[in-house]
N, C-alpha and C positions, 0 to 999 in steps of 0.2 A: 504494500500500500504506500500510498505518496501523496502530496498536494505540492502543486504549482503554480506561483502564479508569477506571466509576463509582459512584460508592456514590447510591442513590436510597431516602431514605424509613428511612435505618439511624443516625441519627445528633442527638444530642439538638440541635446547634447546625444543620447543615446539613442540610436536604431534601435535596440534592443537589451533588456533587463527580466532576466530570471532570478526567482526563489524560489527556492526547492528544498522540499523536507523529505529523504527517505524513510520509511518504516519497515522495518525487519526484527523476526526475531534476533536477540541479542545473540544468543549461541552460535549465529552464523557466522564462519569467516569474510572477513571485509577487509581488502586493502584500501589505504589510502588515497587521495589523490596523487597523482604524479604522471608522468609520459610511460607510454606504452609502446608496444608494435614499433620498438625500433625511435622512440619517438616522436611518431605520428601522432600517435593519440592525448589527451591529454584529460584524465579523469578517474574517479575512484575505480575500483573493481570488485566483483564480488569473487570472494574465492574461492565458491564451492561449483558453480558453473562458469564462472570465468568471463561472464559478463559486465554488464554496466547498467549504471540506471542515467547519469547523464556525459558525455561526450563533446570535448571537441575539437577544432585542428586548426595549425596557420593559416588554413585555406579557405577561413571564415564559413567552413560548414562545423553543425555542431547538431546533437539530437538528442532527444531524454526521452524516456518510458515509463508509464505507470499500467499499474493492473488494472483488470475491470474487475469490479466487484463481483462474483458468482461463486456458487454451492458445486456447481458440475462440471470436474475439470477433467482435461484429457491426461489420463494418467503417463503417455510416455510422449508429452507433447515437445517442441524444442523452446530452448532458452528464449525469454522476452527479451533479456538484456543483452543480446548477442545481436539485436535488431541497430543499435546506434553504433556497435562495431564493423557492422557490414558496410553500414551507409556509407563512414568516414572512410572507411576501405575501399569503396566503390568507385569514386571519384563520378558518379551517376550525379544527376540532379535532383532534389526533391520529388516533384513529380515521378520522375521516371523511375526511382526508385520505390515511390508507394506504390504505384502498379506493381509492381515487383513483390511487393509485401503481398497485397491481394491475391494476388493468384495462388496465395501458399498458406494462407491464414488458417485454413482449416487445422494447421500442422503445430498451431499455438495455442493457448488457453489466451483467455480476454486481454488484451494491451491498448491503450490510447500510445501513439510515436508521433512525436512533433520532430522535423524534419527542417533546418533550415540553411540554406545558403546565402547570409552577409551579403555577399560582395554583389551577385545578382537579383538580393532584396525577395527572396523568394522563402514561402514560410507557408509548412505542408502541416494538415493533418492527418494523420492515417487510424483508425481501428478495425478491428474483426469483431467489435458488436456495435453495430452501427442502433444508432437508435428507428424506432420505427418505421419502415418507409425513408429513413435516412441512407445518406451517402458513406461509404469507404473514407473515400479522401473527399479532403474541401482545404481548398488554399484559406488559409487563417487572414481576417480582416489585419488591417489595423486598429490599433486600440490595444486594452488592457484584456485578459484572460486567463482566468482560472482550468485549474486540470485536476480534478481527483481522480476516483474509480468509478467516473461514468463518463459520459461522456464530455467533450472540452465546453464549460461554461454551463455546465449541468446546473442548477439553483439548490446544490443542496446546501443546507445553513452555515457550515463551517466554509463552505469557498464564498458564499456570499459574503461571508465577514473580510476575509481575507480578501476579497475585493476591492469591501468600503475602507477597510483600514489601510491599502496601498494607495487608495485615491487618497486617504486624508494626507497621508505623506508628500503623496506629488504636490497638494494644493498647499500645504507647508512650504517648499522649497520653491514651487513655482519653475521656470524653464533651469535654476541653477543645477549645479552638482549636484550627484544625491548622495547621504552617507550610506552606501551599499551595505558595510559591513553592518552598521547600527541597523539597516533595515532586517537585519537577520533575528536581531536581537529583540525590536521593537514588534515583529509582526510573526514570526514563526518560533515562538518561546510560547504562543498563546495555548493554554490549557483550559478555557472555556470549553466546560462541554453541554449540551443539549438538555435539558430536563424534557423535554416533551420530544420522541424521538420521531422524526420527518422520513426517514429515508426509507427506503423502499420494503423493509424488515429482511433483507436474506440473511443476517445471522440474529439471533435471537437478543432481544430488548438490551439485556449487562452487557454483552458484547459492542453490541451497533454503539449506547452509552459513551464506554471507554473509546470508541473510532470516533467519535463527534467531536472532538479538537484538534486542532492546527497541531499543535504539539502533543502525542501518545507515547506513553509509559505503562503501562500498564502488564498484567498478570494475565497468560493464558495457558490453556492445560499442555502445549508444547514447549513453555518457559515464560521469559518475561521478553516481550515484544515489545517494541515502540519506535521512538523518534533515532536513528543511529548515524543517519548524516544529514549536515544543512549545509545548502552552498546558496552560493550566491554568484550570479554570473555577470557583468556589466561590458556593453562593447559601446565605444564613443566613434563617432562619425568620422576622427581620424586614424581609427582601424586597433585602437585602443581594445586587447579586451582583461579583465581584473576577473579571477575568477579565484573565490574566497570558499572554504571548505571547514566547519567545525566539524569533528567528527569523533567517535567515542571509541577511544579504544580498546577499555576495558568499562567494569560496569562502574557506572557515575564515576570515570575521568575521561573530560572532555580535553580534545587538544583542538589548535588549531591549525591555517595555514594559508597562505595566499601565493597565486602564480602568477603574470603581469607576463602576455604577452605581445607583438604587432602582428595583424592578419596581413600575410603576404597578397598584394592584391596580385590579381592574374589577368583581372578586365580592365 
């Protein structure tokens, strides 16, 4: 599970601004942020399938995953997190790479994949649980947007919040800098959880409960799951990008980390 929310294409300094909370159980191995694949990549890793939950490269493409919420999973389905490794691997373009996800989706359990390439201003959504009568892929407006485990901009109560609480931030600082990392601190630390429970019920009332905040800690019968990395990702219009990573490396010690690099334009 995950919540994310970005601003793409709304903002006089930044093209584009991510915050992202992963949730995992604790037990799982997790590397840190750092470069990968020679390099190329540049993001945590998960260490028990060897994926990622978000990604990205000098080449101004970058991508993240979250799960979709359901009860029926395909028991020997392949990695979600292996989706924002291909892309960056691909040198494909957004588009032509969700087609590519589609055609294979049957072969995943539920994932939302945001897909973006910087430098040709192009910014994909892709799922395999499309909501009703809904589309696969849909190229992402500009503007602000939230991502849980349904689908991008779903209304459930904790990404609303974490909507209004990014707008209040933006109308604080107005077209200035923003303090990224503070934004980590100020808006995805939030432990509000729901008393009256909204969401669709697929796990049962104490459960859904404990999933109802921005920030999860919480106790389940496979251990203790929750909140285990936050980044924060920020790219400036002169190719600037800051990508900041709290992350827990054992149980309640948090560490941190920041990477500062220039996206190589190519156009």
């Amino acid at each position: 599970m995950c919540i994310a929310v970005f601003m793409w294409e709304a903002h006089p300094i930044y093209p584009f601004v991510l915050l992202l909370n992963r949730d995992e159980y604790h037990s799982r191995p997790t590397e840190p942020l750092g470069w990968w694949e020679g390099g190329v990549i540049l993001g945590g890793r998960d260490g028990l399938a060897g994926g990622t939950w978000l990604a990205s490269a000098k080449d101004g493409r970058l991508a993240f995953v979250t799960n979709v919420r359901e009860t029926q999973l395909i028991p020997e389905a392949l990695s979600r997190g292996h989706l924002p490794v291909r892309f960056l691997k691909s040198k494909k373009n957004p588009m032509v790479f969700a087609e590519e996800v589609v055609a294979e989706a049957n072969l995943y359990n539920g994932f939302n994949l945001v897909l973006a390439d910087l430098c040709s201003k192009s910014l994909v959504y892709v799922t395999n649980r499309p909501k009703q009568n809904g589309s696969f892929i849909s190229e992402v407006s500009p503007g602000i947007h939230v991502l849980t485990n349904a689908s991008l901009d779903s209304p459930w109560p904790k990404a609303q919040r974490l909507d209004h609480n990014f707008r209040e931030v933006l109308a604080e600082y107005g077209g200035e800098e923003l303090p990224i990392k503070e934004m980590v601190s100020k808006l995805m630390l939030d432990t509000t959880k729901e008393k009256e429970i909204l969401l669709p019920g697929i796990y049962s009332p104490e459960i859904e409960y404990q999933l109802s905040s921005i920030y999860i800690d919480c106790a389940r019968p496979k251990g203790r799951y929750g909140t285990r990395n936050q980044s924060a990702l920020s790219v400036k219009s002169n190719g600037d990008v800051c990508l900041y990573e709290r992350y827990l490396e054992k149980d309640d010690i948090w560490k941190e980390q920041t990477v500062i690099y220039q996206i190589e334009m190519t156009i």
